[in-house]
C-alpha positions in Angstrom: 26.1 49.2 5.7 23.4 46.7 4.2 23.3 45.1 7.4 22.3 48.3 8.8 19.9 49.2 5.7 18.2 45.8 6.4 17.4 47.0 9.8 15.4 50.3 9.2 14.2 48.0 6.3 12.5 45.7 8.9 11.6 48.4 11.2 9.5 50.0 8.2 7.9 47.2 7.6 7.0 46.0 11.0 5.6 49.6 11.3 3.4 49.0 8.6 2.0 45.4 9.6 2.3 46.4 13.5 -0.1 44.1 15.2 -0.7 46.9 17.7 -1.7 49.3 14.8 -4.1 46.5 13.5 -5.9 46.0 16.9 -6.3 49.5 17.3 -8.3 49.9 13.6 -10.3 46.8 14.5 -11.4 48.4 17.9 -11.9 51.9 16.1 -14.4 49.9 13.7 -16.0 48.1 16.3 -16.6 51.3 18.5 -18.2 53.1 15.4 -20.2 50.1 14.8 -21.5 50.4 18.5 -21.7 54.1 18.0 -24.2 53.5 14.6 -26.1 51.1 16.6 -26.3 53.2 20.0 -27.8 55.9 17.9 -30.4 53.5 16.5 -31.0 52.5 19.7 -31.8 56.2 21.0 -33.8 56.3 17.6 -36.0 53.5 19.0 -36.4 54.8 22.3 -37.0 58.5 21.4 -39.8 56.8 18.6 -41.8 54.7 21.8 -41.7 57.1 23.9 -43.4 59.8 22.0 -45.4 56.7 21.3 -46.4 56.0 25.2 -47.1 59.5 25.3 -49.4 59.4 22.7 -51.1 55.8 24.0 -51.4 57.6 27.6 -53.3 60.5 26.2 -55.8 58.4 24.8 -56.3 56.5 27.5 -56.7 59.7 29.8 -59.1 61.2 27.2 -61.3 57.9 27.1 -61.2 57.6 30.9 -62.5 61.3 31.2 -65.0 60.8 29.0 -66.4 58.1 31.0 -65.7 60.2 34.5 -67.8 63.2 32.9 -70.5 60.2 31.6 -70.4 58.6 35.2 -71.6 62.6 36.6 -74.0 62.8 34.1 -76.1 59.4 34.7 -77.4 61.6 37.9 -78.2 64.2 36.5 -80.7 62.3 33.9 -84.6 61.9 34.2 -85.0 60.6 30.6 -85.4 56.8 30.3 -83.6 57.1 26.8 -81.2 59.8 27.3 -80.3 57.4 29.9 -80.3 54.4 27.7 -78.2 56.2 25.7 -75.4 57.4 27.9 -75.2 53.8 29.4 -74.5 52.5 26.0 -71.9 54.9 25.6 -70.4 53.9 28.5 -69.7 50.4 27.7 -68.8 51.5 24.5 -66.2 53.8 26.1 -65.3 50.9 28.6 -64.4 48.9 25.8 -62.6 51.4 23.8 -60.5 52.0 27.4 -59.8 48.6 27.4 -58.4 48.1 24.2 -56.1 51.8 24.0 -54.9 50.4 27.8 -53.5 47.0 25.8 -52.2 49.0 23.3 -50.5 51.1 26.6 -49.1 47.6 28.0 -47.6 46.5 24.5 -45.6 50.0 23.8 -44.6 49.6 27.1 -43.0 46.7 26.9 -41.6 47.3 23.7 -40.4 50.6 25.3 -38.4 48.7 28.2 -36.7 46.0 26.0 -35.8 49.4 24.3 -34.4 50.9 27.1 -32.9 48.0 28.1 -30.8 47.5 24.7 -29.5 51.1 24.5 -28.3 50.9 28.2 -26.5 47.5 27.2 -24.9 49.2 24.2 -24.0 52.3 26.4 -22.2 49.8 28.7 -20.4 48.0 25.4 -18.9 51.0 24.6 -17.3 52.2 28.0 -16.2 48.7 28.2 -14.7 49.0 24.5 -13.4 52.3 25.2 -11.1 51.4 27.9 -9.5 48.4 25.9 -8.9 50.6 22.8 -7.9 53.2 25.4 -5.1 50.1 26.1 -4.2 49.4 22.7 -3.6 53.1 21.4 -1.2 53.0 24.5 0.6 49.6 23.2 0.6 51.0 19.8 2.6 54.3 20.9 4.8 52.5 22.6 5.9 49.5 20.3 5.9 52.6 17.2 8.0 54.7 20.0 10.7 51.5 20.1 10.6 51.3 16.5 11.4 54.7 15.7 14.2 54.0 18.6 15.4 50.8 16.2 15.3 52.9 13.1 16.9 56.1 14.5 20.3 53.6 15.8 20.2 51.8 12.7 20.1 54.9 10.3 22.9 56.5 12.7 25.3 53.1 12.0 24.0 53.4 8.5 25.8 56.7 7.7 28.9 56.1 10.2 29.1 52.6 8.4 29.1 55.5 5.2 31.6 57.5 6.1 34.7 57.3 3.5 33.1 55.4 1.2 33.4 56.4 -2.8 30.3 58.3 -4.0 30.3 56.4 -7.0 30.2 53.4 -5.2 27.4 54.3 -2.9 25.4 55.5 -6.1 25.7 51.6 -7.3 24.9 50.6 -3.7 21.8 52.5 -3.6 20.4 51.8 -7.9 21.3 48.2 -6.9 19.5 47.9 -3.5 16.3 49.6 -5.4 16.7 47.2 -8.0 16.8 43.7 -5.5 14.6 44.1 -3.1 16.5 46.2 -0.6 19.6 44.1 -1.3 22.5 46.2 -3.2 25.9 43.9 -1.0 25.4 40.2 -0.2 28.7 38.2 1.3 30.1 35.4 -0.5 29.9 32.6 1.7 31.9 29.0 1.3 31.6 30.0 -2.5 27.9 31.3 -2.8 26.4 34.4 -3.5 24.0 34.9 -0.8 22.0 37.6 -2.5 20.7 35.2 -4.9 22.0 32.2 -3.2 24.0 30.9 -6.2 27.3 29.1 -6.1 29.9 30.9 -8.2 32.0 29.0 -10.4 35.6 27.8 -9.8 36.5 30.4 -12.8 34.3 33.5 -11.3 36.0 31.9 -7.7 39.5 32.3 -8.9 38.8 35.8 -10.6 37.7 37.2 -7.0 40.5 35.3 -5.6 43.1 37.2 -7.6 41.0 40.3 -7.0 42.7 43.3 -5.3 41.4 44.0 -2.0 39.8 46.9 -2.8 38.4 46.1 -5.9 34.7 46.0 -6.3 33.2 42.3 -7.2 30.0 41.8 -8.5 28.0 38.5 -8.8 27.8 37.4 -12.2 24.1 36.6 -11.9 22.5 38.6 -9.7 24.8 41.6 -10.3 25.0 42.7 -6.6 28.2 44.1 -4.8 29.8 41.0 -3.7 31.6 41.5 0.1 34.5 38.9 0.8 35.1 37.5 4.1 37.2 35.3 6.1 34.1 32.8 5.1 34.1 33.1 1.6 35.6 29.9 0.6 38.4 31.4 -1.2 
C-alpha cells in the first residue's frame, strides 16, 4: 500500500513541476508580451499616419497657394503688386520645400512602423502555432498522469482491503507526519524510512515478534514491514 501511495505521490508532484505545464506558461507570457507590444506597434502606426495625413494637407494647401499665385501673376499690371506676389511665391516655395521634408521624414518613420508591426504580427502566428504544440503535449503527458494516478489509487484501495481500521488510521497520521512515508521495510537490519540500523536488541524483539504483530521503528516511529530481506 505505500508503494502504491508513493506512486500517486509522484504523479502529483510531477503534475505540479510538469515541464510541459511550464513551457506552456512561458509561451502564454511571451505571446502576451508580443500582444502588449503589437498594440504599441498599431499605436505607432495609427499616430504617423494621422500624422502623414496631416503633413500632406499642408503640403497640398502650400502648393495651391502657389497654383492660385502662379494664375494671378497674369492677371497683374502693377509693378508692385507684382513685386509683391513674386515674393510670396518664393516665400511659399520655400515653405513647400520644407513641409515636403517634413512629408519624407514621417514617411519614413511611418514605413519602419509598418514594417515592425507586420514583423510582430508574423511573431505571434509563429508563437501561436508552437504554444498551439505545447498545450497539446501538456494534455497529453497530464492525460497519462491521471492514467498513472487512477491505477495506482485503484492498487491502493485493493492493496486496502481487509486491513484493520485502526491500523490504517496510524498508516495514514504517520504518512502525514513523514513526508508521505507511514511503512518503510527493514532491510538487512535497517529501517529504510529513516535509514537507521536497528539494534541487535530492537532486531531480536522483531524477531520474536508474532507475524501479525505491528512493529514500529524505534526512531523514526514508522510501521516497520518484514521481509524475506530483513536480516532477521
Amino acid at each position: 500500500m505505500q508503494r502504491h501511495d508513493l506512486e500517486v505521490d509522484r504523479a502529483r508532484h510531477r503534475r505540479a513541476t510538469l515541464p510541459e505545464a511550464a513551457r506552456v506558461t512561458e509561451l502564454e507570457a511571451a505571446a502576451q508580451a508580443i500582444d502588449d507590444d503589437i498594440t504599441r506597434a498599431a499605436v505607432e502606426v495609427s499616430d504617423l499616419e494621422a500624422e502623414q495625413r496631416k503633413a500632406d494637407a499642408d503640403v497640398d494647401l502650400v502648393r495651391q497657394r502657389s497654383e492660385k499665385d502662379r494664375v494671378l501673376l497674369d492677371t497683374i499690371n502693377d509693378a508692385k503688386q507684382l513685386s509683391n506676389l513674386q515674393h510670396e511665391l518664393e516665400s511659399l516655395a520655400r515653405r513647400q520645400a520644407e513641409l515636403e521634408d517634413v512629408e519624407l521624414e514621417v514617411m519614413e518613420r511611418l514605413e519602419a512602423a509598418q514594417k515592425s508591426h507586420a514583423a510582430l504580427l508574423a511573431q505571434r502566428e509563429a508563437l501561436a502555432v508552437d504554444l498551439a504544440d505545447a498545450r497539446t503535449a501538456r494534455d497529453n503527458a497530464l492525460a497519462d498522469l491521471a492514467d498513472e494516478e487512477q491505477i495506482a489509487r485503484a492498487a491502493r484501495e485493493a492493496a486496502a482491503q481487509g486491513l484493520p481500521a485502526d491500523l490504517l488510521a496510524l498508516y495514514d497520521k504517520l504518512r502525514a507526519d513523514n513526508g508521505g512515508i507511514g511503512a518503510a521495510a527493514l532491510h538487512r537490519g535497517r529501517c529504510e524510512g529513516c535509514r537507521i540500523e536497528l539494534t541487535p536488541v530492537d532486531l531480536g524483539r522483531i524477531r520474536e515478534a508474532p507475524p501479525a504483530e505491528v512493529i514500529r521503528c524505534e526512531e523514526c516511529r514508522r510501521i516497520l514491514v518484514r521481509t524475506a530481506e530483513s536480516g532477521l
